[in-house]
C-alpha positions in Angstrom: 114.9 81.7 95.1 117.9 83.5 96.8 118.7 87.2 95.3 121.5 89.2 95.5 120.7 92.7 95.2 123.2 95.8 95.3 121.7 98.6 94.8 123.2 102.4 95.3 126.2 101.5 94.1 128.4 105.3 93.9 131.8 104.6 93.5 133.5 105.4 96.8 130.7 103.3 98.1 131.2 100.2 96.2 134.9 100.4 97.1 134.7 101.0 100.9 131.7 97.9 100.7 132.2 95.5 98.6 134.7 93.9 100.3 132.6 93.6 103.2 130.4 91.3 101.5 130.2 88.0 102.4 129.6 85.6 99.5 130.1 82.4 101.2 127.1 82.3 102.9 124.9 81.1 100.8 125.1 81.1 96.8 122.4 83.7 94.9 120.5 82.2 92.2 120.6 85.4 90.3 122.5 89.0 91.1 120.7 92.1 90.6 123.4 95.0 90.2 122.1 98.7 90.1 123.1 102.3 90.4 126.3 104.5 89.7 127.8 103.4 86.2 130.8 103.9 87.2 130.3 101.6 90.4 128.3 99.5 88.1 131.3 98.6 86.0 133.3 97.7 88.5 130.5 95.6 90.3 130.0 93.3 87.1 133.3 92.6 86.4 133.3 91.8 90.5 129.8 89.8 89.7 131.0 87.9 86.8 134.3 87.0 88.7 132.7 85.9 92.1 129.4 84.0 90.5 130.8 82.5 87.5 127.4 80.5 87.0 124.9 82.4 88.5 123.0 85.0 85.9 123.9 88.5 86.5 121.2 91.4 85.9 122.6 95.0 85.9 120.1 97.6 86.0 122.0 100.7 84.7 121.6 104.1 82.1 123.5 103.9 79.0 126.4 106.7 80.0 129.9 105.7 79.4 129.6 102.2 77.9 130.5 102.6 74.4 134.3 103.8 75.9 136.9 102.2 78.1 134.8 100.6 79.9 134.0 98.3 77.8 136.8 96.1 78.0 135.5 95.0 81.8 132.7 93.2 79.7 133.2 89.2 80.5 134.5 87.6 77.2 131.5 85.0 76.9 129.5 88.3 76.7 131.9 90.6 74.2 132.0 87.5 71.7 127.8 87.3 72.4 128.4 91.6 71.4 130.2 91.1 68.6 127.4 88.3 67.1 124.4 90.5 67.5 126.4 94.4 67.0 124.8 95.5 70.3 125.2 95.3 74.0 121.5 93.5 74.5 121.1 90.0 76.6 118.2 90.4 78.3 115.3 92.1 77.2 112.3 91.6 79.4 109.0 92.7 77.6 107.5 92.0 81.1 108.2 91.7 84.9 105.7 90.6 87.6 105.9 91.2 91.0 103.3 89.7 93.2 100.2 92.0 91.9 102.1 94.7 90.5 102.9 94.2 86.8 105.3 96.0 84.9 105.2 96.7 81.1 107.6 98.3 78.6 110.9 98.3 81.7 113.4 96.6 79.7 116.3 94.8 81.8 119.8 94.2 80.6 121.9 90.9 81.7 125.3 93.0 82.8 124.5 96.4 80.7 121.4 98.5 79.5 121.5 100.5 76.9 118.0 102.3 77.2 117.8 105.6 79.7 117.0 106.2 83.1 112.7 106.1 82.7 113.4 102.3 81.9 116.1 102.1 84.9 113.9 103.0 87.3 111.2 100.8 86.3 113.3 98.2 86.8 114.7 99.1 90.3 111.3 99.4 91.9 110.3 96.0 89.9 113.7 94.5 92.0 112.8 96.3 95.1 109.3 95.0 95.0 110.6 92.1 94.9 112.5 91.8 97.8 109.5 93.6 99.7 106.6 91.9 98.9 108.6 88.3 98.7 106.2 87.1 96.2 107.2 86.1 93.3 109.2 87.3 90.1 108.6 86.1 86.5 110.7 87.5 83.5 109.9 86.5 79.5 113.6 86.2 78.4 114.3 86.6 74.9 117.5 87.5 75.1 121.5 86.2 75.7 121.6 84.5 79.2 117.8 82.7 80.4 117.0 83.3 83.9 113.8 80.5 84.1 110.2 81.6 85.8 110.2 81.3 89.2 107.2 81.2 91.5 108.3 81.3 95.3 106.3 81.1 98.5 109.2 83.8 99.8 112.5 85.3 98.3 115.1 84.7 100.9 117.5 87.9 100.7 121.1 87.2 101.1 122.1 90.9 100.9 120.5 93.7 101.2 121.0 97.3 100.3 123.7 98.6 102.9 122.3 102.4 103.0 118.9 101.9 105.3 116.8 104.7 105.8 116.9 106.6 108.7 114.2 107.8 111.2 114.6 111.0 111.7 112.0 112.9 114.9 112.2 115.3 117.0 114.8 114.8 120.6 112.9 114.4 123.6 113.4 118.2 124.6 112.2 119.1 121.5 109.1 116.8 122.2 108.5 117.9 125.6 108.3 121.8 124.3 105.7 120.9 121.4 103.8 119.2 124.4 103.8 121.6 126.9 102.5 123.9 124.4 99.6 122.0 122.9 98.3 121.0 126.5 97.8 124.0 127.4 94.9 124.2 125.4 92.8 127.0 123.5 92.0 126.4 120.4 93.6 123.9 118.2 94.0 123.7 114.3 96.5 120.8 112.2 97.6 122.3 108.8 98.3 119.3 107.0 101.1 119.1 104.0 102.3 116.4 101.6 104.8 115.4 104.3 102.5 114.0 105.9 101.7 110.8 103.5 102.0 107.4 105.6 101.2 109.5 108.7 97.7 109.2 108.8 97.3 107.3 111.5 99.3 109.5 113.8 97.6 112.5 112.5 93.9 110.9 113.3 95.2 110.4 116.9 96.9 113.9 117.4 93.7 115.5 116.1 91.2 113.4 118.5 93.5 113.9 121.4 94.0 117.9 120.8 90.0 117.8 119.6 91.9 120.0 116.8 90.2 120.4 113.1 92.5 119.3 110.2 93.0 121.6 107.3 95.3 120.5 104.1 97.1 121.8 101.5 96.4 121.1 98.3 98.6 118.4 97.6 98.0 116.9 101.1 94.4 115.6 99.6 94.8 112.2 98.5 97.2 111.8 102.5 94.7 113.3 104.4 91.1 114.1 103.4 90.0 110.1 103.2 88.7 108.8 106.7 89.1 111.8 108.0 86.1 112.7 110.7 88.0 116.2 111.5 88.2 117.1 107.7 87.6 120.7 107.2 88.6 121.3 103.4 92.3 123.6 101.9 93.0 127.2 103.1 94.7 129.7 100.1 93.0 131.2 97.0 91.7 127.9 95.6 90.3 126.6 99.3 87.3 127.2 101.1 86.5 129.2 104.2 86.0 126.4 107.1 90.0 125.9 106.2 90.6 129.3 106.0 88.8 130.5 109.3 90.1 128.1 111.5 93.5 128.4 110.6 93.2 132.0 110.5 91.2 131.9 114.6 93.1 129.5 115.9 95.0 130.1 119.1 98.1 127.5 118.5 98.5 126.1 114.9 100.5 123.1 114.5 102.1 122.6 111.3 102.6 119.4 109.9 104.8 118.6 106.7 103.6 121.4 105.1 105.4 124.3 103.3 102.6 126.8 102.2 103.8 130.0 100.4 101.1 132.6 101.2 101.7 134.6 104.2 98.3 136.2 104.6 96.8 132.7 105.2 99.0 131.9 108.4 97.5 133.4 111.6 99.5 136.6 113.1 98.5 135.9 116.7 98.8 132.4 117.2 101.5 130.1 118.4 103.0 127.9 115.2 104.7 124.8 116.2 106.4 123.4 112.4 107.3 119.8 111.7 108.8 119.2 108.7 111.6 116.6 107.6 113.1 119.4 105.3 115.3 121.7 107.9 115.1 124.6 105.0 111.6 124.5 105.5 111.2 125.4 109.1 110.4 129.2 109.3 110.8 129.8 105.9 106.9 131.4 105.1 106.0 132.5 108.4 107.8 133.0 111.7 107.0 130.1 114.1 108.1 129.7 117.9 108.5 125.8 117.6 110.1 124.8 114.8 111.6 120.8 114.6 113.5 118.7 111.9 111.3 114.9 111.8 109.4 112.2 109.8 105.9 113.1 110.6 104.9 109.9 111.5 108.1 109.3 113.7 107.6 112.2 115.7 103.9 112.0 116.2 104.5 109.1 117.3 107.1 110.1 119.7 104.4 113.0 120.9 101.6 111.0 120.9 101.9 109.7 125.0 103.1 113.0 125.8 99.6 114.8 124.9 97.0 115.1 126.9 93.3 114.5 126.2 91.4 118.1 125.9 88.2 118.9 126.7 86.6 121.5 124.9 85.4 120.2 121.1 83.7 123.4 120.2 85.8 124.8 118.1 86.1 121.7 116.0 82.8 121.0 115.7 82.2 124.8 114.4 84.7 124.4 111.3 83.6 121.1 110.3 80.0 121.9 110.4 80.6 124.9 108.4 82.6 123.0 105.9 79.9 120.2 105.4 77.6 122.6 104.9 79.3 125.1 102.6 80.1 121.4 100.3 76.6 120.6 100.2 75.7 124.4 99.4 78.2 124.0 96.1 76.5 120.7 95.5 73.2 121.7 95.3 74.0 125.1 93.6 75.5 123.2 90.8 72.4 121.3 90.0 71.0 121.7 86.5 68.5 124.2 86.4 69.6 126.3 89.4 71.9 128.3 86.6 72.4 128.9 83.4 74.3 126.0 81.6 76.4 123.4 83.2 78.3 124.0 86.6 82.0 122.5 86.7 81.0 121.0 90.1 78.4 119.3 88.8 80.9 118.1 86.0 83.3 117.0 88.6 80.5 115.3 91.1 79.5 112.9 88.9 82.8 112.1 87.6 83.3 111.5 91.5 80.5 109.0 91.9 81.6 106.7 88.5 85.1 106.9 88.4 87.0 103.6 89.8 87.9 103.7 93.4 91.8 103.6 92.8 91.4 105.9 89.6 94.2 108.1 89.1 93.4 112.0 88.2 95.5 113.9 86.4 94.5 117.9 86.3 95.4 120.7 84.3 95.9 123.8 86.4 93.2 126.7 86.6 89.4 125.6 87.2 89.8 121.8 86.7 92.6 121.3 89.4 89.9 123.4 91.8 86.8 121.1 91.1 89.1 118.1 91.5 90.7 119.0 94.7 87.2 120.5 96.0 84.5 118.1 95.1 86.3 114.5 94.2 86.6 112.2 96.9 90.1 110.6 98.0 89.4 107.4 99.4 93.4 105.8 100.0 93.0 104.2 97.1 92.9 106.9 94.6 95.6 109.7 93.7 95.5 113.3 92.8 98.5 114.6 90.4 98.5 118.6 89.1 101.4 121.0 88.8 99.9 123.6 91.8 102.4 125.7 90.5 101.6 129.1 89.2 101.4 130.2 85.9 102.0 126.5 84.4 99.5 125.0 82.4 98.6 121.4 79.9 99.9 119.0 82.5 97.0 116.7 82.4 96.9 115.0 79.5 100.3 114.4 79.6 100.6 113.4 82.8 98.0 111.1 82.1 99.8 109.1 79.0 102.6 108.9 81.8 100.1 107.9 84.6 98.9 105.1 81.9 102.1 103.9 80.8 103.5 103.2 84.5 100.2 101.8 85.9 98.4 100.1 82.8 95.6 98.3 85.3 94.3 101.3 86.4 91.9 104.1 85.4 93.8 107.1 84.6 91.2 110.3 83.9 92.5 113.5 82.8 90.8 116.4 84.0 91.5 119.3 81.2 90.5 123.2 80.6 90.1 123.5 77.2 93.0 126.0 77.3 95.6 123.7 78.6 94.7 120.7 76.3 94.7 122.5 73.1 98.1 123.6 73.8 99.3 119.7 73.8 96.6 118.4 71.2 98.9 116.6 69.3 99.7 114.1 72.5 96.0 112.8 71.7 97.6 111.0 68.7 99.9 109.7 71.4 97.0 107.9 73.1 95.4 107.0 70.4 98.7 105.4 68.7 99.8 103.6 72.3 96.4 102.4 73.0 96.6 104.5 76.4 92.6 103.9 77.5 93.1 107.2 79.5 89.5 109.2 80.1 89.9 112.5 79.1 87.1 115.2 80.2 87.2 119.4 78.6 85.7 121.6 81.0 85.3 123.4 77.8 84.1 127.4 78.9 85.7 128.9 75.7 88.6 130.8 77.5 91.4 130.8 79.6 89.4 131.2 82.9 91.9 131.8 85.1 94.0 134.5 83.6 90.4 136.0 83.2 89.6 136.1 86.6 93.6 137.5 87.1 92.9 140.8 84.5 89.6 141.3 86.0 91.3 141.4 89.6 93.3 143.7 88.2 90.5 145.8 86.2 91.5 144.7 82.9 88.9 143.8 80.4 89.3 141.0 79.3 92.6 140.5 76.7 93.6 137.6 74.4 91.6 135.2 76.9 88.3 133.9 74.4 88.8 130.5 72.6 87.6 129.8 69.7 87.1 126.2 70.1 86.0 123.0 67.7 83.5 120.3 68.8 86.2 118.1 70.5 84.1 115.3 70.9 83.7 115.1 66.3 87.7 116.0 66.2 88.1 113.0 68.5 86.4 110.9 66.1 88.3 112.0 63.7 91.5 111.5 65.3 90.2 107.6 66.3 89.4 107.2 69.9 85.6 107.5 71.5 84.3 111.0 71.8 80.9 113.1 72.5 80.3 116.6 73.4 77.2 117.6 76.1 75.9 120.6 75.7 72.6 119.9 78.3 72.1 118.9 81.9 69.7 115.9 81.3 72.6 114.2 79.0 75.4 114.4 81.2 75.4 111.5 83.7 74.7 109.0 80.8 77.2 110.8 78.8 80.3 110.2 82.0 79.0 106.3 82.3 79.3 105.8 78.7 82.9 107.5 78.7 84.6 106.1 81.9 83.2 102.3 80.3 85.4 102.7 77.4 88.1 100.2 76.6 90.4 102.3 74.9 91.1 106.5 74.9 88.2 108.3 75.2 87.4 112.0 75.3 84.2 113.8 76.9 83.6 118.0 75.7 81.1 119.6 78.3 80.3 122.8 77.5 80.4 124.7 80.7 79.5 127.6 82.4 81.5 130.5 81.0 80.7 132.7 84.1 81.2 130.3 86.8 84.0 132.0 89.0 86.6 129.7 91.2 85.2 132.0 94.5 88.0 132.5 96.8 87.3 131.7 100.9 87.1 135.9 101.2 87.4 138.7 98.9 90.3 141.1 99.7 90.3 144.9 99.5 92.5 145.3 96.2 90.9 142.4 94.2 87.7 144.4 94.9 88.5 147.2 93.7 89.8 145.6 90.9 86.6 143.9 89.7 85.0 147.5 90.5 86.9 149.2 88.1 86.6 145.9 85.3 82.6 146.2 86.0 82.7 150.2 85.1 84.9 149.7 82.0 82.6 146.9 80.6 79.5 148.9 80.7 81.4 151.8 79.1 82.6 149.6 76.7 78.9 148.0 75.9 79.6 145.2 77.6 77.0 145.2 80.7 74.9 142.2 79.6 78.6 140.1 80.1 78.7 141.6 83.5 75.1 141.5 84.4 75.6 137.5 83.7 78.9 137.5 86.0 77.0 138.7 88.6 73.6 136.1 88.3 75.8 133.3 87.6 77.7 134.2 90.9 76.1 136.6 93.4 72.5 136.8 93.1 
């Protein structure tokens, strides 16, 4: 099956191109227009002049088409319009791709009249297409029939003119990182989300430079899985292996990463930055090497350049440390070792049931930390949270969304009982769209983290206590599966039973209320801070709520 697919198609573009295109080398069996409407206009009534009887699919938003443009419509399609009052021909309640299914994109034969969620769909369904060269297969109900096809290969007769380019360092550039790393000392990688499809080039770097690997938090799911040198996220919500050794390090390299907080870069050491985004380079800490590239490009580039070091102490000290500070959480969080349930131990067994290509969605606070601390990434599954501060309720919704777009797959949202109240109505949404996604309440009865923020601050504590239901009974109520556990001995059977579910499904744990997110080190100011909140409470009668603080946490 040949395709003809023009994609990107911005107006100056489409007129500087198209007459570049050679149509008489071999005859599509079907044209796939997408991009700028007004391009797209142009292109069909191009399309429907050049292949007068091959099917034409435009892939396109719904801006401009009820106006002048409608009169570059072919006139076998207006008198098709004027029959059924709309601009519909091809409505596609399903495109498959080779394994990738997708459900809900609808497709329009020469115009679409849905928006840009739908658009998009379809573009990647096309480009799939092209890349994977498996097969396509469209349920038509519409104007003009485009039949199945299964195909051992799609041959492409054209292909999208605007190719992305690699982008790395110049050799000068390459020879001064070089220089700088073979010198030696000690070595740490701070490791962004730039660096996705790097990982292989990153391994290497870090075995050659026997250099630790720290991440960001939104590095996790690109870095932390087959990682030997793995040694856990610097910042407030990381731990102190990453901390430490970016902090000790003699040379840091930088990789695709664009971390806000200052105090968490080294003062001392040598900072070599590689990030594709030039505006990035320098931007949260000064750095003496700073170059525009791909990661994986320019690693790649650097990679004979290196030279093999020696000493492996340093790395071995930071990963040691982390392994054991993981397995000092894990065992703390055991039931019986505190008082009521531990969020880790919420999020450990959630780690050791849940699918290995499940898909997490977290609100921000205390579930985004147990996430990003104590579940696995693996390559297969993928970790999605705002990280931004202050914002809150994005994981139920981003789990509808997560659904929606990936339907085979197990989508779990990991939610503070803050942050899903806020959006409780979207559980109707799951219930009503037959989204199966897995919804867990770390249920403490507050807003923890704004807590922890007015204690910092030695506040008592304002406006932060909950008043919550029994989520589990309202999400019977409200017709998906639901329990609440309350006890240590009910929980594993309770996360088995709730990730086996068919359709939505919604676990309440009743969690520690004291359980602090513990920073990698306790500054001066935030001290003080929790100083003055512990005098206030007792003044204020409330020494029993800080005596429990301090068991659940320090003693």
């Amino acid at each position: 099956m040949r395709i003809l697919l023009l994609s990107d198609l911005h107006l100056e573009l489409w007129r500087e191109c198209a007459p570049q295109i050679d149509v008489s080398v071999s005859q599509p069996d079907v044209v796939i227009l997408a991009g700028d409407i007004n391009a797209g206009a142009k292109a069909v009534a191009w399309a429907a002049e050049t292949f007068a009887s091959v099917p034409v699919l435009y892939v396109a938003g719904n801006h401009e088409f009820y106006g002048h443009w409608l009169d570059r419509v072919p006139t076998e399609i207006r008198a098709a319009c004027e029959q059924t009052g709309n601009l519909k021909f091809l409505d596609c309640d399903e495109v498959v791709i080779g394994d990738v299914r997708f459900l809900g994109c609808t497709l329009w034969t020469d115009f679409q009249l849905y928006g840009r969620d739908q658009r998009q769909a379809a573009m990647r369904a096309a480009e799939a297409g092209i890349n994977d060269y498996n097969r396509i297969r469209i349920q038509d109900t519409g104007y003009r029939k485009i039949r199945a096809a299964d195909t051992e290969k799609l041959h492409v007769v054209h292909r999208n003119w605007l190719r992305e380019p690699v982008i790395r360092a110049n050799d000068t550039e390459l020879d001064q990182i070089a220089a700088i790393l073979n010198a030696g000392g000690n070595i740490t990688i701070y490791g962004g989300s730039g660096c996705r499809g790097a990982h292989a080039e990153i391994m290497a770097t870090a075995a050659l430079l026997n250099a630790p690997i720290a991440r960001t938090s939104r590095a996790k799911d690109a870095l932390q899985y087959d990682n030997p040198y793995d040694i856990g996220m610097t910042g407030l919500i990381g731990n102190e292996s990453g901390y430490r050794a970016v902090l000790e390090c003699d040379t840091l390299l930088l990789l695709g990463a664009d971390f806000a907080w200052s105090q968490f870069y080294p003062s001392k050491a040598r900072i070599i930055q590689i990030d594709i985004d030039p505006c990035h380079i320098g931007r949260r800490h000064p750095v003496e090497v700073g170059v525009v590239g791909d990661i994986k490009e320019t690693l790649a580039a650097l990679l004979p350049r290196l030279e093999q070091q020696e000493d492996t102490d340093f790395r071995n000290k930071f990963i040691a440390r982390y392994q054991e500070g993981e397995q000092s959480a894990r065992d703390n969080a055991q039931p019986g070792y505190r008082s009521g349930l531990s969020g880790i131990y919420v999020a450990d067994l959630i780690n050791r049931h849940a699918a290995e290509d499940a898909l997490f969605a977290c609100d921000d606070g205390t579930p985004v930390v147990w996430t990003l601390r104590h579940i696995s990434a693996n390559a297969k599954r993928r970790f999605f949270s705002s990280l931004l501060h202050g914002t809150m309720a994005g994981g139920m919704a981003s789990a509808i969304g997560l659904q929606k777009c990936q339907p085979d797959r197990q989508v779990i949202a990991m939610c503070g009982d803050g942050g899903f109240t806020m959006l409780l109505g979207d559980l109707l949404t799951a219930v009503q769209e037959k989204l199966p996604i897995k919804i867990v309440i770390f249920n403490n009865g507050k807003l923890g983290f704004v807590e922890i923020e007015q204690k910092a601050e030695g506040m008592l504590n304002t406006f932060t206590h909950l008043q919550n239901p029994n989520f589990g009974d309202m999400a019977k109520a409200m017709g998906l599966w639901g329990h609440r556990v309350e006890e240590g001995a009910d929980l594993e059977r309770a996360v088995v039973e709730w990730l086996a579910q068919p359709g939505p499904a919604l676990l309440d744990v009743k969690v520690n209320s004291m359980e602090l997110v513990m920073p990698p080190f306790i500054a001066l100011e935030p001290a003080i801070g929790m100083t003055l909140y512990t005098a206030k409470a007792i003044l204020h009668g409330k020494g029993g709520e800080v005596w429990e603080m301090l068991t659940e946490n320090f003693l």
